[in-house]
N, C-alpha and C positions, 0 to 999 in steps of 0.2 A: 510625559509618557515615553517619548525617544529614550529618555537617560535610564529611567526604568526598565525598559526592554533591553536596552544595551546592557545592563546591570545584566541581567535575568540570564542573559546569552551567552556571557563568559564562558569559555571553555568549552563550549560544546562541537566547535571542529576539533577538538581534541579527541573527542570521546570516538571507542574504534565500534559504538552500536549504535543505534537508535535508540535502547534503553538505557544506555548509561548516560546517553544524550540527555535525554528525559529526565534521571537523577543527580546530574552536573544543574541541571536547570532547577530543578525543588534547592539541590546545595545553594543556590544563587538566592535561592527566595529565601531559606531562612537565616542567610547572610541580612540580606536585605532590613530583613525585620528586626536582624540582631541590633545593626545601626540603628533604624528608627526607635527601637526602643532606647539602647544607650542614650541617643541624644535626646529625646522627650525626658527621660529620666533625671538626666544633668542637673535640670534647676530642681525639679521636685526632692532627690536627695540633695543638693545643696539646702534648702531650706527646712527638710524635714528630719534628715538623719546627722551621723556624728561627724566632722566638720573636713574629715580626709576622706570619707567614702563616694567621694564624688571620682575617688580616683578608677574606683572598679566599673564605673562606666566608661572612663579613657581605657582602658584596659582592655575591656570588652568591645569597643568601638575599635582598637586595634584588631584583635584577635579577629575580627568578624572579615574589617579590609583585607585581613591575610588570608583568608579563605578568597576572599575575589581573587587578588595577586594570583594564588597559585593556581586559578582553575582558568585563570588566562594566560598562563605560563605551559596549560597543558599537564598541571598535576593534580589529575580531579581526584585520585583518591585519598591527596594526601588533604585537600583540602574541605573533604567531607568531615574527616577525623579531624582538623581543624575546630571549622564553625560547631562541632557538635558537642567536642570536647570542651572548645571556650564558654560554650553555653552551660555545658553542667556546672565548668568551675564556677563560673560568676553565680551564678545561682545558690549554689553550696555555699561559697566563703558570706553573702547577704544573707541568707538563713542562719548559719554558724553567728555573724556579729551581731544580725539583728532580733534575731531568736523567733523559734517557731511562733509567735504569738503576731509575727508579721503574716502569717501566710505567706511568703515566699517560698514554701516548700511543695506548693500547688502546682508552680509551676515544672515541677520536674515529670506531671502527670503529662503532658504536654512532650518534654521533653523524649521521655519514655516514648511517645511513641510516633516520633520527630525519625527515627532509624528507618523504620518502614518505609517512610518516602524515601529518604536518600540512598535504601543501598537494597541491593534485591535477596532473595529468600537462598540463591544461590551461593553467597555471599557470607556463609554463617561467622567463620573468622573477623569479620567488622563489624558484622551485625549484632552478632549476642553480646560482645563486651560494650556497645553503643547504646544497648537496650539495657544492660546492668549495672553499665554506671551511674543514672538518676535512679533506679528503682534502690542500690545499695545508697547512693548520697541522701536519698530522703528518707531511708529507716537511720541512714547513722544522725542526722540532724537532728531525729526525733530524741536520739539519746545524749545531743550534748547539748549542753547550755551556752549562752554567747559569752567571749570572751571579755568584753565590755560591756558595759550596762549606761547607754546612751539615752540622753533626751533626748528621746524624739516622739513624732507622731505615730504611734505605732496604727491609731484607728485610720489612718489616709493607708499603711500601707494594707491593712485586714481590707481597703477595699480594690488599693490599686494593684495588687500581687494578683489576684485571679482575675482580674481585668486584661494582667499580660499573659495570665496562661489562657485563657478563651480567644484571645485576637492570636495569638500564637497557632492554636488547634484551627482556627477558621481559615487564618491566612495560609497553612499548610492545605488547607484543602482547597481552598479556593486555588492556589497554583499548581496542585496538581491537578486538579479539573481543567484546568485551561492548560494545561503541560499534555493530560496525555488528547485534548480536543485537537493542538495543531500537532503531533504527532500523527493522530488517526486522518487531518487536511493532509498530513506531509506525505501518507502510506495511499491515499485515493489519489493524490495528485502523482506519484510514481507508478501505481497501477494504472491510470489513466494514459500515462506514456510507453508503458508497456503495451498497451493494447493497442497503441497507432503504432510504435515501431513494429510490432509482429503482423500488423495491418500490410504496413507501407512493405515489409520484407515478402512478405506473399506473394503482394503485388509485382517486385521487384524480381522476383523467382519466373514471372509468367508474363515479365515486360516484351520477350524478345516473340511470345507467341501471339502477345495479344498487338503487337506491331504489325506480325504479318498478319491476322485479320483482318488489320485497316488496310496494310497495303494492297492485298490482293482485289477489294472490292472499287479501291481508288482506280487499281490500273482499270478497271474494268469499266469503270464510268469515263474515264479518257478515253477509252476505246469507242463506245457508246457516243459519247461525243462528238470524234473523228466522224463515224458513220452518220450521225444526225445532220455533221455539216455536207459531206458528202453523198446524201439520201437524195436520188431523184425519182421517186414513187411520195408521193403524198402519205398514202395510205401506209405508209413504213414508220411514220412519225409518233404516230399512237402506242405503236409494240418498243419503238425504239427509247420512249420519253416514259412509258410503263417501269423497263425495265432500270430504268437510271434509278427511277422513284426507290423500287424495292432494292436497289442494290445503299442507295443514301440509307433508306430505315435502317436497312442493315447496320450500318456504321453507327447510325444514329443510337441503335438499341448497343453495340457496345460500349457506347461511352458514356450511357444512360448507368451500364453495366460499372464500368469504372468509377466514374464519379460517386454513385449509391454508394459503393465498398469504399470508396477513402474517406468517404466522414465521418466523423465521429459520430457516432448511437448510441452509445451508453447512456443518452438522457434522454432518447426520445421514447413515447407511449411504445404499447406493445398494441398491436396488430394480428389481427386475423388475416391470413393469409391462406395461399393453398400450398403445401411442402415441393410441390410438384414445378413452380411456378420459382421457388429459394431452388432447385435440384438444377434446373433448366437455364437459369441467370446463371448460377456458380461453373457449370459446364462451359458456358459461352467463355467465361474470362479462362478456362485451361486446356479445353479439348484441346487445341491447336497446338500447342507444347508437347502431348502427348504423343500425337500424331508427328512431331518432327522426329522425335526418339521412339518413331515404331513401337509404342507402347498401348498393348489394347484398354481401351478404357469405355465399359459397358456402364450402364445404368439402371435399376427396374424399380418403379414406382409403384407398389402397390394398387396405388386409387390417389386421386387429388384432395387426400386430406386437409382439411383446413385447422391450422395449429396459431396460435395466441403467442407471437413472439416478435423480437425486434428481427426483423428480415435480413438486415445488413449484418447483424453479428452471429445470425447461422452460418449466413454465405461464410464469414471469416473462419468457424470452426470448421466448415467442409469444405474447404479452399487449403485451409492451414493441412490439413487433415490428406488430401490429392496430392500435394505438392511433396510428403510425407512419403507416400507410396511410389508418388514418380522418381524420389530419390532412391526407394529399396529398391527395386525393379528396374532401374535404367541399366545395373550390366546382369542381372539375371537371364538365367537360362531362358526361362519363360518370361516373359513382359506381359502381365496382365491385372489390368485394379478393377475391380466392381464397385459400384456404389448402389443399394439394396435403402429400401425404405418400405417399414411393414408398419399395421396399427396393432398395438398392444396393449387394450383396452380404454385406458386412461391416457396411454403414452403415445407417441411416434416415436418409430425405433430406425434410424438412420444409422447404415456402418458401413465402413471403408474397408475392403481385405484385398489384399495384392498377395501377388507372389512372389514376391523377396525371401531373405534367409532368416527374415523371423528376428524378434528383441529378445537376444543374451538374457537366461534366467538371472544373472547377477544384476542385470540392467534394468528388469523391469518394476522392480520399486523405486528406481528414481526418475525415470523420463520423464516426468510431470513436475517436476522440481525447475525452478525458474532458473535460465541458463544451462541446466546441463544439457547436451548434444549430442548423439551419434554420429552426427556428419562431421566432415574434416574441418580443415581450419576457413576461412571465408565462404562457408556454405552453409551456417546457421545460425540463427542469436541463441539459441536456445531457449526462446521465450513462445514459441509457437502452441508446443502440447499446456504449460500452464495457462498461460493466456486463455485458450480454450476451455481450460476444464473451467475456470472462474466464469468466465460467459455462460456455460452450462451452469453453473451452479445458480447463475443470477437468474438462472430462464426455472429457476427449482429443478433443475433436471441433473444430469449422470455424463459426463463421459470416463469411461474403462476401456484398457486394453483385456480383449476376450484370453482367457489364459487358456482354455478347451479347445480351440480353433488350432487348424493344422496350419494354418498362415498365421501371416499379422492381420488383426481384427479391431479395429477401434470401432467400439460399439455407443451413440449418442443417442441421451433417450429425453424426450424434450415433452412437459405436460400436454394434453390437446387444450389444456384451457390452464391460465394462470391461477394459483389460488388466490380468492378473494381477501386482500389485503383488512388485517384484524384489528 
């Protein structure tokens, strides 16, 4: 199975997409099978057909290895046109010698539509002369007769000819079933790292704030301490050892905070929760940052709705989302973000609007496209707004930028209950 998969692989760091990746890899499979058939073939035309045609399976076994060669060389297109081409000829010149009463012209039904996998719709220049060279090679076969007139078994091959155009049609599908399965593993398993980088960048955004959260509660328990050893009233000890307690939760509840937000969620159940409760944790990891750049950062919660989602990947859109507006607003006139949570019938409606100078009309159909950035050079992945909108979409919900709003407004609309999976 290693040598097979290695087969299958050739050339696909070549490919400059993931789709052509994908059609480098079908090229590899009908390579593959091109060999297996040449060589299964070998002795059965040695024994059944006219005593040199053993030679168009050497032939065709080359022609098939030259398609590997070049798609490991890095010339996948040439060796599309390769494998696809050696396959009509071979086909042709065995229907021409051994005459349509072989059924070998069967397989050019196969053939025909052997393109579709390897080359995409975009592509018509390869595609349609790929697609009309068996569909013309099997009307002209029909009109010529074979040039020799050989003993042989013609009844083994009326049944072995459509034997290799159906394993042909099966094993074309059966690899790209399994071609485009670990594409769609290869596309979760990059989204999936997408969504911890723009996790971990968040976080990274709001490290130096949420340090001084811990520091300031630290000093204050040393202080507390000093005084506990230094206490000579008894009755001081109770207020003194109170206060340590609540100042630890404190700490305790940030990093309760942290750790929740840096693991991965994307497979955990979804949860009934209160919005109020996702509004109040997410604050905790940024008010402090806000507050070091004199930025007003208000919040109003309607009512403590209770919403049906993963908890940990709100916080990251309303986080991703804060950190958004602290960037518009850090040298603005006014420094001011609201964070607003209203119920809208079916929905919760959560949105972020600062007062910055607003997203460039040229700009605002791409911000959500993965990697692009507003911010300068080391102050974004650009993976923040798409990240988000995909977590919204997995929650069934919306995030938009409000185009109507006199500020910047990203508006998040998340169901109150998930719909019931059908």
């Amino acid at each position: 199975m290693r040598v097979i998969e290695r087969a299958l692989s050739l050339g696909q760091h070549a490919a400059k997409s993931e789709r052509l990746a994908r059609h480098v890899r079908i090229t590899n499979a009908f390579a593959l099978i091109g060999v297996a058939v040449a060589t299964f073939s070998f002795p059965f035309d040695v024994v059944t057909a006219p005593p040199w045609f053993w030679l168009t399976d050497v032939v065709g076994l080359l022609a098939f290895a030259t398609g590997w060669s070049l798609n490991a060389t890095g010339h996948v297109t040439a060796s599309r046109i390769v494998v696809l081409g050696a396959a009509n000829l071979v086909i042709a010149y065995s229907t021409y010698v051994l005459g349509e009463s072989s059924r070998q012209g069967t397989v050019f039904f196969a053939l025909a539509a052997a393109p579709f996998f390897a080359f995409d719709l975009d592509e018509p220049k390869l595609l349609v002369p790929m697609v009309a060279l068996p569909v013309a090679s099997y009307f002209a076969c029909q009109q010529l007769g074979p040039t020799v007139i050989p003993h042989y078994s013609v009844a083994a091959y009326r049944v072995y000819s459509p034997i290799v155009a159906f394993a042909g049609v099966m094993f074309a599908n059966i690899a790209a079933a399994r071609t485009n399965r670990r594409a769609e593993d290869a596309r979760n398993e990059a989204r999936a790292r997408a969504v911890a980088s723009a996790r971990l960048a968040a976080l990274g955004e709001m490290a130096s704030g949420i340090a001084h959260e811990i520091r300031n509660p630290l000093a204050a328990i040393s202080i507390a301490s000093e005084q506990l050893a230094d206490c000579k009233r008894l009755e001081d000890v109770p207020k003194l050892a109170a206060q340590t307690k609540r100042i630890t939760a404190r700490i305790s509840k940030i990093i309760d905070g942290l750790s929740s937000f840096a693991r991965d969620a994307s497979a955990e159940p979804f949860q009934v929760i209160g919005v109020d409760t996702i509004v109040a944790d997410t604050l905790e990891l940024c008010q402090r940052r806000f507050a070091a750049h004199h930025i007003e950062l208000t919040s109003k919660v309607a009512a403590p709705l209770p919403v049906e989602c993963r908890p940990v990947q709100i916080s990251q859109i309303l986080l991703n989302l804060l950190n958004n507006a602290h960037d518009a607003t850090e040298t603005a006139a006014e420094q001011r973000v609201r964070l607003d949570v209203v119920e809208d019938a079916t929905h919760v409606v959560l949105s972020v609007t600062d007062s910055g100078a607003g997203v460039p009309d040229e700009l605002r159909a791409r911000i959500f496209e993965p990697f692009f950035t507003t911010k300068g050079p080391r102050k974004g992945t650009g993976l923040g707004l798409s990240v988000s909108r995909a977590i919204a979409e997995a929650h069934h919900g919306t995030l938009e930028l409000d185009d109507r709003a006199p500020h910047t407004r990203f508006v998040l609309r998340i169901p109150l209950r998930q719909p019931v999976a059908g």
